[in-house]
Every structure is written in C-alpha cells, then in structure tokens.
SEDONU-88350 format. One record per residue (C-alpha): residue number from 1; residue in three letters; x, y, z. Coordinates in steps of 0.25 Angstrom, whole numbers, m for minus. Example, Ala and Ser with C-alpha at 12.3 -4.5 7.8 and 13.67 -1.06 7.14 Angstrom:
<nodes>
   seq   type    east   north      up
     1    Ala      49     m18      31
     2    Ser      55      m4      29
</nodes>
This chain:
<nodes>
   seq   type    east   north      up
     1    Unk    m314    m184       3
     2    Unk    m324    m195       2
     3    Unk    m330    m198      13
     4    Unk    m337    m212      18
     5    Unk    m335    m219      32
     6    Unk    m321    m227      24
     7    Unk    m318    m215      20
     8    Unk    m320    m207      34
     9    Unk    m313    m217      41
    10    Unk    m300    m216      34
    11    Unk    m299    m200      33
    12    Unk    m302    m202      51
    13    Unk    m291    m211      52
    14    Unk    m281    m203      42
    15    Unk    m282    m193      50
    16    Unk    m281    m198      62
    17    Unk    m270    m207      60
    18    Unk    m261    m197      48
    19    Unk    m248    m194      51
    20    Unk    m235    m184      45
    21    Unk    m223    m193      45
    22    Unk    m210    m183      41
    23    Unk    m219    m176      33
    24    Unk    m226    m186      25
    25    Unk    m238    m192      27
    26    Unk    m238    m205      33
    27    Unk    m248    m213      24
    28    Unk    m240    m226      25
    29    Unk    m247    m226      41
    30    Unk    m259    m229      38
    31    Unk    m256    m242      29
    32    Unk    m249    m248      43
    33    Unk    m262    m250      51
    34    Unk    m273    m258      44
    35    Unk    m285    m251      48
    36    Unk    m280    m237      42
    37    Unk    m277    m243      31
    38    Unk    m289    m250      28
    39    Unk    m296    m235      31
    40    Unk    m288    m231      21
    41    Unk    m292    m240       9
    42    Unk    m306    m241      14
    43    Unk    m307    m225      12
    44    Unk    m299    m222       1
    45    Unk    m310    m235      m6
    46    Unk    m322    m230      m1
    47    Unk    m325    m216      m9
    48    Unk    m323    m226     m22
    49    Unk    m331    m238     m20
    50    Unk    m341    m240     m30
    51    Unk    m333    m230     m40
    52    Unk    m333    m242     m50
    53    Unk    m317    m241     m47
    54    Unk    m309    m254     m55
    55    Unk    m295    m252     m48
    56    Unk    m287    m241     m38
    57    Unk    m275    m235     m44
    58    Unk    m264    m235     m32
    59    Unk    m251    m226     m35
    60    Unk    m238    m231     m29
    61    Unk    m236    m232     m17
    62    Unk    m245    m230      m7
    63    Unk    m256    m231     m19
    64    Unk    m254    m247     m22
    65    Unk    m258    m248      m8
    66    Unk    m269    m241      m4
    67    Unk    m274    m242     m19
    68    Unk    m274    m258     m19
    69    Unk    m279    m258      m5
    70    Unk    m291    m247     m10
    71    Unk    m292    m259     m24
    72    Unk    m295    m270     m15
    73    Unk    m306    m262      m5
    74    Unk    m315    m258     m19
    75    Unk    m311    m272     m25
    76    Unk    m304    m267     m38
    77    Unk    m289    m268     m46
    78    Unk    m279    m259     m41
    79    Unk    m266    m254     m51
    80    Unk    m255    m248     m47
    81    Unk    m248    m235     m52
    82    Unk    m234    m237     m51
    83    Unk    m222    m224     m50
    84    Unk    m212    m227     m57
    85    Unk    m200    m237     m53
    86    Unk    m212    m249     m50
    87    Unk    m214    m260     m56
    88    Unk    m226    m261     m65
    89    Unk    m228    m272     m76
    90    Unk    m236    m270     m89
    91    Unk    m241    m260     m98
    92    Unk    m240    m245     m89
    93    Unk    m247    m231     m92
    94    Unk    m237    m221     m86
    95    Unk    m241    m207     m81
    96    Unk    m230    m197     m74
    97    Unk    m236    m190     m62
    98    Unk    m236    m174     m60
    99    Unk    m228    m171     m48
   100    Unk    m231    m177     m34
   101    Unk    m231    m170     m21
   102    Unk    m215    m173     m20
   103    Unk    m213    m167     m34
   104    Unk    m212    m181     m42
   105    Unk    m217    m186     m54
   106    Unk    m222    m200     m54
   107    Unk    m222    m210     m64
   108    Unk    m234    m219     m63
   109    Unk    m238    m231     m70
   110    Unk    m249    m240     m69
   111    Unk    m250    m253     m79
   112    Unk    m260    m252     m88
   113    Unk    m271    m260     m86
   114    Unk    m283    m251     m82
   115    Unk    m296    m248     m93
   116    Unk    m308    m241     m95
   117    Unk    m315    m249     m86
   118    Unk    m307    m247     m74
   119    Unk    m309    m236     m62
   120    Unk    m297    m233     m56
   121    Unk    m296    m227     m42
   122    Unk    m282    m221     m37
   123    Unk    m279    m222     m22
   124    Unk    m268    m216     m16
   125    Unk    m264    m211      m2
   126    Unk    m260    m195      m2
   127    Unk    m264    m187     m16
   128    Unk    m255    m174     m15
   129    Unk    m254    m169     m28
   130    Unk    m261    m179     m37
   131    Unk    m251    m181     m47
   132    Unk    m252    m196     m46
   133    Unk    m266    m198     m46
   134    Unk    m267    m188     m58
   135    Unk    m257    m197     m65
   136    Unk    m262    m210     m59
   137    Unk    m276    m205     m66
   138    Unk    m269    m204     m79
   139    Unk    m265    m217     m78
   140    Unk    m278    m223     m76
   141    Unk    m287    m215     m88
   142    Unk    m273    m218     m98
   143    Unk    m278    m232     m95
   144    Unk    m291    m228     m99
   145    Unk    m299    m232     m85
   146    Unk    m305    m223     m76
   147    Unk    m298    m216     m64
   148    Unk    m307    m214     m53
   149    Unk    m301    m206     m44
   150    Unk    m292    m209     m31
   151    Unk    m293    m210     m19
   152    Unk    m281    m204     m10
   153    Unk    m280    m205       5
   154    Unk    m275    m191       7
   155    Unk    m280    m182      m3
   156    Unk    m270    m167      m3
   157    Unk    m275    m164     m17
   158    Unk    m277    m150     m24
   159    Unk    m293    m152     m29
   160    Unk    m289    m148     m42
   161    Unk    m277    m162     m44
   162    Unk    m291    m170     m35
   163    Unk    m298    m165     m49
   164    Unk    m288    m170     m58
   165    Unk    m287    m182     m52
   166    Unk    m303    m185     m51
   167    Unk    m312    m192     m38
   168    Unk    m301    m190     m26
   169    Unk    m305    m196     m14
   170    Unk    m297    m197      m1
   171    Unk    m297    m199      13
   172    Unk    m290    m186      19
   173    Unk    m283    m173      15
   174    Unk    m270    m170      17
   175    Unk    m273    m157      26
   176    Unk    m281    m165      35
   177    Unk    m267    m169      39
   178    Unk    m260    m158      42
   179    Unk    m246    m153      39
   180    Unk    m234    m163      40
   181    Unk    m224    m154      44
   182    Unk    m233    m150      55
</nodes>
C-alpha cells in the first residue's frame, strides 16, 4: 500500500468507518458523506501524481464514479469501460473478462479513442480476483497506449494477479476488515 498523509488518511477512516452489511461490503457508504468521500478520491490520487498519467479507466459501476472523481483531482480525461447492456457510441474494442468473484464473465467495452501517447490509470473500489482489471488492461494496450496501473480502494488480491496487472495501489486490504459472517 502506498503511503502519503492522503493516503494515510483514507486507510484511518476505512477502517474506522467499514461495515459488513448482509454479507457485502458496504462500499456505497462512504460515497454518502462528502468528506469520506473526498478522502477517498484524494488517496486513491495521490500515489499517481506526477506519473505522466493522460486519463483514469473507470469500470462500471462504482468505477465511473470514483474514476471521473480521481480524473478531475489529477486534471486529466476519463473513459469508461462499459459491461455489456450499456449504451456506448462509436467505434468499441471488446475484451471478455475471466471469471469474477460471483463466477461471471464480463463483457467489457471501451470506445476506441486512446493512443500511444496516452497513460491510462484504472481505479476502481474492491479488486478481488483481477479479472477485470486484467481485461481492462487489455483493452488499453489493444489501443496501443499505456496502462499504468490501478488504483483500487480495497485491494484482496493474490500477489501473482497484482503481477499481471502491473503497479496496484490501494488504500486497504480486505483482511483488515475482518470476516462478514462474523
């Protein structure tokens, strides 16, 4: 985990502030009061300021939020990756995810407008298995650009999918918040 006083401050008040609702993580919380949430963008930003990135890469749903709020604190573009049903107009690359944590494939779709001059950052809220940030990656060198790396707020990844997926960054772990059965 990277860590900074932006960065520090977010992982306090994750912790603090987490809870297990019906055995899912209540993520959806902290986007309710404006001062957790503005922890939030702040430290999933800060370990990528001055990485030269171009746009943040936001994965439907909770993605196009925290990834256009993460654009607008490092002043750059944000695209969208879209799973399938969305609209999305223009020319699209297309990638098919491996298997989720719920056992599902995801079809993903971004419109192709990236190059070899962009850096791409993906941020996303909970990285469990990887699949779409590993598909969300292809996407962004089928364009030709760079992919950075993401930036997740709850990072519960295996080190060798953090490997395949490049620089992670990420304000917690998912064992720092215990088990939600207990």
């Amino acid at each position: 985990m990277a860590t900074s006083q932006s960065v520090e401050a977010a992982h306090e008040m994750l912790v603090a502030k987490f809870r297990w609702r019906d055995g899912h993580a209540d993520i959806w919380n902290f986007f309710l009061d404006g001062s957790d949430l503005s922890l939030l963008v702040n430290g999933l930003a800060e370990p990528w300021r001055g990485a030269g990135i171009t746009h943040v890469l936001g994965i439907e749903s909770r993605g196009f939020l925290l990834g256009g709020a993460v654009a607008v604190s490092l002043k750059v573009g944000f695209q969208a990756v879209r799973k399938e049903g969305g609209l999305l107009p223009g020319p699209k690359l297309f990638v098919r995810s491996e298997p989720d944590y719920r056992f599902k494939r995801h079809e993903l779709r971004m419109q192709n407008v990236l190059g070899p001059d962009d850096v791409v950052l993906l941020v996303d809220d909970w990285a469990e298995l990887g699949s779409q940030a590993i598909a969300a990656r292809t996407l962004v060198e089928s364009c030709g650009a760079h992919f950075a790396g993401a930036s997740f707020i709850v990072d519960q990844l295996e080190d060798d999918t953090r490997t395949k997926i490049g620089r992670v960054t990420s304000l917690a772990f998912a064992n720092e918040f215990g088990n939600p059965d207990a």
